[in-house]
N, C-alpha and C positions, 0 to 999 in steps of 0.2 A: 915569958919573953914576948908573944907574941901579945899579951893584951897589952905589956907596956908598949909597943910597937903601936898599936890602933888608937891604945890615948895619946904617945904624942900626934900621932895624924889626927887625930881630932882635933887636938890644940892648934896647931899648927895649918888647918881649916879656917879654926873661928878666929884666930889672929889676921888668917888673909882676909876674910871677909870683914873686917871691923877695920883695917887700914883701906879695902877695898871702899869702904861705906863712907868710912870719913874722908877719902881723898876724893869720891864724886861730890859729897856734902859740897864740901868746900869748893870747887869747881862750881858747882851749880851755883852758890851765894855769888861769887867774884862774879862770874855773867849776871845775875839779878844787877848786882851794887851798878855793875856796868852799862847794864839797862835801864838804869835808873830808879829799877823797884825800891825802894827804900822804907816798904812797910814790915816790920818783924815778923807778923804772923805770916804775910806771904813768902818772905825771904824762908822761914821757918819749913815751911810747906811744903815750897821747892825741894829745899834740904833733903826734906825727910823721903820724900818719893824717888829723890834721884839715888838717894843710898840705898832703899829697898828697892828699887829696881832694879842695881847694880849686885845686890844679895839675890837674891833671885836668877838673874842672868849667871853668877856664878855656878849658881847650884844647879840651874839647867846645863849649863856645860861639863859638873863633875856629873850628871846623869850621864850625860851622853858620851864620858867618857867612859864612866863604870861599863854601862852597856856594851861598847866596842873592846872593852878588856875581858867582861865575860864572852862575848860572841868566838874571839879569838881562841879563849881558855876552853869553851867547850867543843870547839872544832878539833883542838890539839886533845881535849881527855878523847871524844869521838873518834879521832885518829890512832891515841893509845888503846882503848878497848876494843876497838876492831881488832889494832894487831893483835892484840894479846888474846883475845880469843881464836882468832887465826890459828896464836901459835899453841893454846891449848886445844884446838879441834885438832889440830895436827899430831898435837903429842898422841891425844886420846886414841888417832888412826893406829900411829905404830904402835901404840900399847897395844892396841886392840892385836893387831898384827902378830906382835911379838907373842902375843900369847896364844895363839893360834896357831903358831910354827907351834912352841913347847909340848902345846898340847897332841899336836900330829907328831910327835918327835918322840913324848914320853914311854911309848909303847917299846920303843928300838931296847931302851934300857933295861927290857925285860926279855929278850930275845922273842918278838912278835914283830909282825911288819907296821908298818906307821898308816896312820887313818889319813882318808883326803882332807882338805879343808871343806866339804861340804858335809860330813860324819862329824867333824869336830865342830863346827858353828852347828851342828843341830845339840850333839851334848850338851855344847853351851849352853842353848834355848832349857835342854830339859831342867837344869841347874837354876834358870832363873827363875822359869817360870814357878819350880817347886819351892823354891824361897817365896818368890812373891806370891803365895798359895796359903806357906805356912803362916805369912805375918797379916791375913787378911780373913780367914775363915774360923769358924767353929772349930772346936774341938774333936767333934765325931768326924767332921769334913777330913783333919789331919791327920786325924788315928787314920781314916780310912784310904790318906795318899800315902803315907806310911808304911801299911800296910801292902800296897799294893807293889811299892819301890821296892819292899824287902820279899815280896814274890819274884817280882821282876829280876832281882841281883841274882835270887837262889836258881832260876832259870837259866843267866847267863852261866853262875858256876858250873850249873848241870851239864851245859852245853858244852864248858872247854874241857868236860869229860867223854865229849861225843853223843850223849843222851840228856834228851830232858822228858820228865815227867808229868804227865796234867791227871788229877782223881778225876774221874768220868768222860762224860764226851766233851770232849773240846771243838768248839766254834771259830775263835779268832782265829789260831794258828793253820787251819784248811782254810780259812778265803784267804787270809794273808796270802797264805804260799801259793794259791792258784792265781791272785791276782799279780803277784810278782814273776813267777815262774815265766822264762825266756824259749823252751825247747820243748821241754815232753811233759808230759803226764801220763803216767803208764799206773792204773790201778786196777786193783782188784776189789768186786761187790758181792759179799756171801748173805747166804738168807739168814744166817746165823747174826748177824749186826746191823745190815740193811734190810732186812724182810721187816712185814710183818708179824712175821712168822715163821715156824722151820717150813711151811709150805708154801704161802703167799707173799704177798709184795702190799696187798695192799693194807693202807696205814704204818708205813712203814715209814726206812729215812727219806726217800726220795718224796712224799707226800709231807714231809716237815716243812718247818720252816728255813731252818740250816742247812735241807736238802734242795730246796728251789733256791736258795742263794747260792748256792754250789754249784749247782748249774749256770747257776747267769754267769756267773763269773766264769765257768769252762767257756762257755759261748763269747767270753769277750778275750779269752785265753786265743781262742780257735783263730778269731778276727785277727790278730796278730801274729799269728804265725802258728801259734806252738800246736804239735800236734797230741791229740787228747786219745789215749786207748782204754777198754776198761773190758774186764772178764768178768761175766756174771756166773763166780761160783755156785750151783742151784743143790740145795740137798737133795729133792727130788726130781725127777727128768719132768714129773706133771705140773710141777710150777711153768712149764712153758707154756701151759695153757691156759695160767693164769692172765682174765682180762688185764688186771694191774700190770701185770709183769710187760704184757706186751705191749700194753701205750708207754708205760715208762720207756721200753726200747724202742718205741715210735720215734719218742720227743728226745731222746739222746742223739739217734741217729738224722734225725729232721736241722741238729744243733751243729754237727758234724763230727760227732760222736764214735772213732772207731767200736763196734761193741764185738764182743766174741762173748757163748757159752760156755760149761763145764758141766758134766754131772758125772756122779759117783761111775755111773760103769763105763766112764771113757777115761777114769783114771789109771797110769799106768804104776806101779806099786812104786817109784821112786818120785812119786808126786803124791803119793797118798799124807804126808808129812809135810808138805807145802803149800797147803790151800791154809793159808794165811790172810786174814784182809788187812791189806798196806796201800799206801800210793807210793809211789818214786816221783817226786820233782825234780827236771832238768838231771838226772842219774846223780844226783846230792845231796838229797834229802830224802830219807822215807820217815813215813807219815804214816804212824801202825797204830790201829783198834784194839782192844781186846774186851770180848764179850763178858759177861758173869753169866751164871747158869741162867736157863728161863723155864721153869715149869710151863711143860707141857706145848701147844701150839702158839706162846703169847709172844708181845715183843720183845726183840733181844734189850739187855740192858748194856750200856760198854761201863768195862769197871777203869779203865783206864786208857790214857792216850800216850802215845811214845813219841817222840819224833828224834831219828838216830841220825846224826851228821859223820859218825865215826865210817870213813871210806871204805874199810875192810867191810862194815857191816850192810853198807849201800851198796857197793858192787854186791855181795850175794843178793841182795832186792833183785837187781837190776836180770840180774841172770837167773834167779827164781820167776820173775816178773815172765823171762823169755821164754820160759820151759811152758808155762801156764800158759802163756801165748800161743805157742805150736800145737801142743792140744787141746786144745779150746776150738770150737767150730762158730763161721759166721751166725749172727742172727737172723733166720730168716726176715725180709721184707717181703710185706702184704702184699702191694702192689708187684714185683716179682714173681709171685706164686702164682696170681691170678693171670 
């Protein structure tokens, strides 16, 4: 329908322009005859120029109309695609929106409290980003997000059992929680996991790598408020005379470090079962080592990490934490003595 539409306008064109042609033709002769020109080829001449200039002048004015019909049309489609993009950014918000309530909502249907919108747009994020991860990298790249997501989930499950498990020593989850932590920090340091040794200090954790980041992070704990305690369970009473031991309690106490001792024959027999090395974060988290055997004087190995959110088993931290505290004795300070 539409081409037969465009040929007749094309007919309908070349019909104007050919009456248009022959009515100046003629025009232009009658003034010649009138003028008195009366030679053919000029009479001829006239004709022919006065019709093509009249074809011409047509077709300059169907330009310049076409022009003024597009100029019009593409203001008005400019005008429709704005809106309409308008109204699809707009949709796209309360999509966004609405999905964002559901997502903060979805948890109620399970008897759990409902997440902020600033927990649920990061979710979001992790979801995209892991799509747009899997459809762009290698294969080992995804085995290896895969794998980390399906660590990651078995951690969360562990956790809504109140416990989660790490094989050996764990790194991320102690700066994590020290760099988060709002209130306390209340730990315990034994030569059995922290030493070098059942006698020494030195090459031990605090001379690691994971042990000077552990401190910085205490140090930027402290700056904000939280206050940092720790008891340095000693196997021996002569580890205090260990050079290591004592700059490490320099550089604790210079940080702002509360520190307290312990050794064997200050303990009272209803602590002999509780020298345990754990942290308590903000009294909600502990944060528990456990060594594996070490032949002879070497360093301890930890065969695993715990970290227990179940309250029952945080409040005993917190009040084993406090027993340890009371009998524990300050660290001397050098300058003090002297």
């Amino acid at each position: 329908m539409a081409d037969l539409d465009r040929n007749q306008g094309s007919i309908r064109t070349l019909i104007r322009r050919f009456l248009l042609a022959a009515g100046f033709s003629a025009a232009a002769v009658a003034a010649a005859l009138a003028a008195g020109d009366t030679d053919p080829a000029s009479v001829a001449a006239i004709a022919v120029a006065v019709a093509a200039a009249a074809v011409v002048g047509d077709f300059l004015q169907g330009v310049v109309l076409r022009l003024h019909l597009l100029e019009r049309r593409t203001r008005e489609a400019l005008s429709q695609t704005g809106g309409a993009l308008e109204a699809t950014a707009a949709q796209f918000r309360a999509d966004v929106e609405r999905r964002f309530a559901q997502l903060t909502t979805v948890p109620e249907a399970f008897g759990l409290q409902p997440i902020d919108h600033d927990r649920a747009a990061e979710l979001v994020r992790v979801v995209q980003n892991a799509y747009a991860f899997e459809h762009r990298s290698s294969p080992l790249a995804n085995a290896f997000v895969r794998a980390e997501a399906q660590r990651f989930n078995l951690l969360l499950h562990q956790l809504r059992s109140g416990e989660g498990t790490y094989d050996g020593e764990d790194r991320d989850w102690l700066l994590t929680l020290t760099h988060n932590c709002a209130r306390t920090l209340d730990a315990t340091s034994l030569t059995t996991t922290d030493g070098g040794g059942r006698t020494r200090y030195a090459g031990g954790f605090w001379e690691s790598d994971l042990g000077l980041h552990y401190l910085e992070r205490q140090a930027d704990a402290i700056k904000r408020g939280v206050s940092v305690r720790r008891v340095f369970v000693l196997e021996h009473s002569r580890v205090t005379e260990d050079p290591a031991y004592q700059r490490m309690c320099d550089r604790q106490r210079n940080l702002g470090v509360e520190i307290r001792y312990l050794t064997p024959d200050m303990v009272s027999v209803n602590l002999h079962n509780k020298l345990d090395d754990f942290i308590v974060f903000d009294n909600e988290i502990s944060y528990e080592s456990v060594p594996s055997l070490a032949p002879g004087d070497t360093r301890p190995v930890i065969s695993t990490t715990h970290l227990v959110l179940n309250r029952t088993l945080v409040a005993k931290r917190v009040r084993q934490f406090a027993d340890i505290w009371d009998a524990a004795l300050p660290c001397g300070d050098p300058d003090e003595q002297i």
